[in-house]
N, C-alpha and C positions, 0 to 999 in steps of 0.2 A: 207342348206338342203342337205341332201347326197344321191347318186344316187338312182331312183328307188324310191324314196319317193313318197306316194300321198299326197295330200290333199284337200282343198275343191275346189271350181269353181274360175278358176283363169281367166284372161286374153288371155290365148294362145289359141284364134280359138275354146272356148267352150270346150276347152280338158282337163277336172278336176284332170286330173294327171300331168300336168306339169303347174306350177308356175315360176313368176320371181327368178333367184337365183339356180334352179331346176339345178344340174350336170348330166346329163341323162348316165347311161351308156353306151359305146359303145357296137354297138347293138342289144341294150335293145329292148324288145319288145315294150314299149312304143311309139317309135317314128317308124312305117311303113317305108317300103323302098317308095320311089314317086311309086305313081300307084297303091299302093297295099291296099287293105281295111281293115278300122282298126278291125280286129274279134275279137274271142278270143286271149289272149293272152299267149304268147310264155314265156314258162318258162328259163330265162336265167339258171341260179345257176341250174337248173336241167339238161339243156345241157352242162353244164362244167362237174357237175358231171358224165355225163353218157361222157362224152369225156375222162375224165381222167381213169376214169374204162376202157376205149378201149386202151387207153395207158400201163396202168400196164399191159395190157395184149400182149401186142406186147413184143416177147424177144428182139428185136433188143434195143425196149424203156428201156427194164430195164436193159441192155447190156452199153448202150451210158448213162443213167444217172449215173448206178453205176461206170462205171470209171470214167467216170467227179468227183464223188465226191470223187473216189480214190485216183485220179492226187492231188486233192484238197487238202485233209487230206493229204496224202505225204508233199506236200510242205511245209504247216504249222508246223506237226510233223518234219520236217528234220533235221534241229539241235541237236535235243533227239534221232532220231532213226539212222542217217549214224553211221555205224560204224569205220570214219576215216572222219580225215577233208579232204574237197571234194581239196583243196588247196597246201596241202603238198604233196614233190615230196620225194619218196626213187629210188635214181637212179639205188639200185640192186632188183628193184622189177619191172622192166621195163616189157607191154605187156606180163602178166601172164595172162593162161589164164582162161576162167569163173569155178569158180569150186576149183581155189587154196586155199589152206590153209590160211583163214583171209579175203581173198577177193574173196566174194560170187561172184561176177559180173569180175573179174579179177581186170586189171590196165591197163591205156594209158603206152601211150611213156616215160612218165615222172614218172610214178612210183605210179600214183595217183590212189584210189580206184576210181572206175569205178559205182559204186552201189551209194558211195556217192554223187559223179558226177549227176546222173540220180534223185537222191532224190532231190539234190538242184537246180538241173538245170531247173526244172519243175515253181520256182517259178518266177525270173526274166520274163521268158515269160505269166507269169501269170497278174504279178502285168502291163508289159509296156502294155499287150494286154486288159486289163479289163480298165486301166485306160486313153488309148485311145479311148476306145468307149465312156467310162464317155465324156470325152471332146467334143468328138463328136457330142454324143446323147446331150449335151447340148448346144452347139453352134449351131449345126443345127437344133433344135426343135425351139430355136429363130428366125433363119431365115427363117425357114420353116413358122411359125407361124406370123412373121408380113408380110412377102411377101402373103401370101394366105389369110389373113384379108385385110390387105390395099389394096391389087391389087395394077390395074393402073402404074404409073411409078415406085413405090418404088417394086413390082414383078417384072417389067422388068429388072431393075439395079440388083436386087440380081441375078435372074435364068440367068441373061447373065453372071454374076461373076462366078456362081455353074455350068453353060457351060464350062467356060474356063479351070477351074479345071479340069473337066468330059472330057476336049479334050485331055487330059496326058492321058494314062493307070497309074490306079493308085497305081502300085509298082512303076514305075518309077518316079513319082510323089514325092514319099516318097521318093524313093535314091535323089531325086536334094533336096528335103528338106535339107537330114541329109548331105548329103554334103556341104551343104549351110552354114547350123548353127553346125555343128562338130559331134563326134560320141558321145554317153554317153543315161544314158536311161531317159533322160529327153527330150533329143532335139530328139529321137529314140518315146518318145510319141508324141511329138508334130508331126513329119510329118508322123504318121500311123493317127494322128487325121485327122489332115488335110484333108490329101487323104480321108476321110470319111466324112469327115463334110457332101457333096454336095448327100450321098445316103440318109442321114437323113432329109436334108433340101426338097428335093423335095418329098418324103416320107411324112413329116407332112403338105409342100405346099398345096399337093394333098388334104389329107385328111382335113384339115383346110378349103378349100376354098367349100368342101361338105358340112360339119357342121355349117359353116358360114350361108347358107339357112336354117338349120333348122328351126322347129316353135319356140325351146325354144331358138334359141339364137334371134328370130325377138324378142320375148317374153321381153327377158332381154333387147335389147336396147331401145322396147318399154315404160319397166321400169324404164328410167334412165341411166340405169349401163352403164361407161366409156367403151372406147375399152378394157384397162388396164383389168378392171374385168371382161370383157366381156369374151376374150380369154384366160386367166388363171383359172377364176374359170367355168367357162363352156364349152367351146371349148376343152381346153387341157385335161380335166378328159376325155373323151372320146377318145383322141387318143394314151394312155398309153397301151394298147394292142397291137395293132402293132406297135407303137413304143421299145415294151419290145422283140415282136418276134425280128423284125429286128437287135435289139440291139445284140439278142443272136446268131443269124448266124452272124452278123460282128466281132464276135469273135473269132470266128473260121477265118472271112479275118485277123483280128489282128493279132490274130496266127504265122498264116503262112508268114508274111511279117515282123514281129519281128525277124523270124526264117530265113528269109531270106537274110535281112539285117544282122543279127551275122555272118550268116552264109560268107556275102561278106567284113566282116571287120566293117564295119557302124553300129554294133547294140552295144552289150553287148559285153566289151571287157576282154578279159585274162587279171587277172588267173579265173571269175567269170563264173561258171562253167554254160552253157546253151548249151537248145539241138541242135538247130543250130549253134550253135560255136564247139561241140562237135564233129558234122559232120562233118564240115569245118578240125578241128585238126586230123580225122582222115581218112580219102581221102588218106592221102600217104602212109596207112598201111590197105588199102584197101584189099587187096589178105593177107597178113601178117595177120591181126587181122581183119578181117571183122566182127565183133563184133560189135566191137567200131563204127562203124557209120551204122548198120543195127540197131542196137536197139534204139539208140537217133530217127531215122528216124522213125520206124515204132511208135513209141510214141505220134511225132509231127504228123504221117498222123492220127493214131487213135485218138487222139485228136481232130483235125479239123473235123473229121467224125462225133466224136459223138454230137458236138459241133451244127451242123448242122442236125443230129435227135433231140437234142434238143428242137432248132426251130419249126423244125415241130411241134413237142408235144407239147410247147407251144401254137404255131396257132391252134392247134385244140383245146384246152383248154380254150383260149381267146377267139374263136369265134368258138360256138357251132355249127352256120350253116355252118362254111367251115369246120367243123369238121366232117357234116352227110356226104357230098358231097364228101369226102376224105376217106371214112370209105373204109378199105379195100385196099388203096393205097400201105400201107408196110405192111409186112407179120408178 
């Protein structure tokens, strides 16, 4: 039965909207905060929509969305739109600058368009940063989810493991990773996942071990249902909103710790053209062409920024009540 469903008089405490099976949405007005008496009710889908209306309306929102799907569309189109492969070097075209003849954006050291550069370099940080969180967000929604159902010793074992993690600062985390297992963007995903697994785990903990009380999941195990269905088809539909905001501000930490590690030798290695390795190649021609690592930079910062308006706009969209209580927050 899909979220927000009624039906007739079920079991759950005389409450003829929630049934065995029932995925209640996260929060949906059907289920009250504790304390608070069930009245009228609150129209979800009406508070999204009037949330997202206050978002089109913010420039900052339609500023951070639109480049995000700038950067986006960039990288997918790249191969069709650079006008030079970002790879090949002309050694008499060395540090031309923005504006010459062929190359709109100039050339590095080596002779390479610089426009190509910034088209392709967009997606490497795209694809290690998006599919680090994937990893993440699903190893730690696992862990998160049977430590905050089972409790007891098998919580204690995980949150003392997602402590130990959580005692690194988690860039430096990731460098003993990728030093550990070598550089390349595979083993460059795995220790950006890593390092995140332990924000997602205690994230869905948290919320797991709220939802675990409700009426409809006493409902569901008074019906039978296994833990297995218990926490997948009931518990987990409810914590896909904050787990989609947090997913989207960890991307912007992905980001910038992809970008960090190129930027230290450890991520994304030459000739493959990325915006923190761009930086990094261009540091020695700082005063010379300060071009060349001011615009790879302010890219990567505007990135990260919008990345995290994102987030917001998301949380206020997923939850209509921290959307009223926010209203007005950015301009």
């Amino acid at each position: 039965m899909t979220a927000g469903a009624t039906a007739g008089p079920g079991p759950a405490g005389g409450r003829p909207d929630l049934v065995p099976g029932d995925a209640v949405e996260y929060g949906h007005p059907a289920i009250p905060p504790p304390g608070e008496p069930a009245g009228a009710p609150r129209t979800a889908a009406g508070g999204r929509a009037a949330a997202v209306r206050r978002v089109l309306r913010r420039p900052s929102s339609v500023v951070a969305w639109g480049f995000l799907l700038l950067v986006v569309i960039a990288s997918l189109l790249a191969p069709a739109i650079s006008p030079a492969d970002p790879t090949a070097q002309d050694p008499a075209s060395t540090l031309l600058v923005p504006g010459s003849p062929g190359h709109l954006a100039g050339t590095d050291n080596f002779g390479r368009d610089q426009l190509s550069r910034l088209l392709h370099g967009a997606r490497p940080l795209l694809v290690s940063a998006t599919a680090s969180v994937v990893l993440a967000v699903v190893v730690g929604t696992l862990i998160g989810l049977l430590a905050g159902y089972r409790r007891g010793w098998v919580d204690a074992v995980l949150m003392r493991l997602m402590d130990v993690l959580l005692s690194f600062p988690l860039i430096l985390l990731a460098i003993m990773i990728v030093a550990a297992l070598g550089t390349g963007t595979t083993n460059l995903v795995i220790a950006i996942a890593v390092s995140q697994v332990p924000v997602f785990a205690r994230l869905v903990r948290a919320l797991t071990m709220r939802e675990a009380d409700r009426e409809y999941v006493l409902a569901a195990r008074a019906a039978g249902f296994g833990p297995g269905r218990t926490v997948f088809r009931e518990v987990l539909p409810n914590l896909v909103g904050p787990i989609i905001v947090q997913a989207t501000s960890t991307v912007a930490v992905a980001t910038g710790f992809a970008a960090a590690l190129s930027y230290l030798g450890l991520g994304i290695q030459p000739p493959t053209p990325d915006w923190g390795l761009m930086v990094k190649e261009a540091q020695e021609f700082l005063f010379q062409a300060p071009d060349l690592a001011i615009v790879p930079g302010l890219l990567l910062t505007a990135f990260v920024t919008a990345c995290n308006f994102a987030g917001d706009d998301l949380r206020d969209a997923l939850d209509p009540d921290n959307a009223l209580s926010s209203r007005g927050a950015r301009a």
